[in-house]
Each structure stands twice: as C-alpha cells, then as structure tokens.
Steps between C-alpha positions, in 0.01 A plus 500: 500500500535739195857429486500165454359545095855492347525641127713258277675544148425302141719382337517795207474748845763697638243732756210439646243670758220401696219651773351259794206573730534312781181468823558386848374584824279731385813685316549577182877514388588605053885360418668582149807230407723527246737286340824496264719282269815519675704193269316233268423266836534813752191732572459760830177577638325723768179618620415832741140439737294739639222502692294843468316521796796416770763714304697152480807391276632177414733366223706234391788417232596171333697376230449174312693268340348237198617240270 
C-alpha cells in the first residue's frame, strides 16, 4: 500500500524524492521513492517498503517514457 505513492519529476526537475505511509490490516508499512531524468522524455523510478513491526521488505523499479 505505501508503495503504490510514486514520486514524479517537473518539468525544470532532474531528481526528486518522496516518503509514503501506507495502513492495512492493522499494519503499518513507511516507503521512500525516488526518481531521475534519464533523457528529455525518459525518467527511472523506484521505491524500497518496510513494514516495522514484521521486519518486512518490499521494492519496486520502473522507468517511464513521455511525450
């Protein structure tokens, strides 16, 4: 659930970060997701979950493509 916030770039931007809190079941999970200009239409992005509590790890990369 905290994953799923995705940070995004402006268009003067060439890094950005960004913190989630995510609740669910009773859980609560924190995420942190970064992104980067790769080209003028080409940015990467990723995010790292935890959740606290459960000593639990998730993550996930992207890249994205705009015109």
């Amino acid at each position: 659930n905290a994953l799923a916030g995705s940070t995004w770039l402006q268009s003067n931007e060439r890094f950005a970060m960004s913190g989630n809190i995510g609740y669910f079941g009773g859980k609560t999970a924190l995420a942190f997701s970064g992104a980067a200009r790769l080209r003028t239409n080409w940015s990467a992005n990723m995010a790292v979950g935890i959740v606290p509590d459960r000593n639990e790890l998730g993550a996930r990369a992207g890249v994205r493509w705009g015109w």
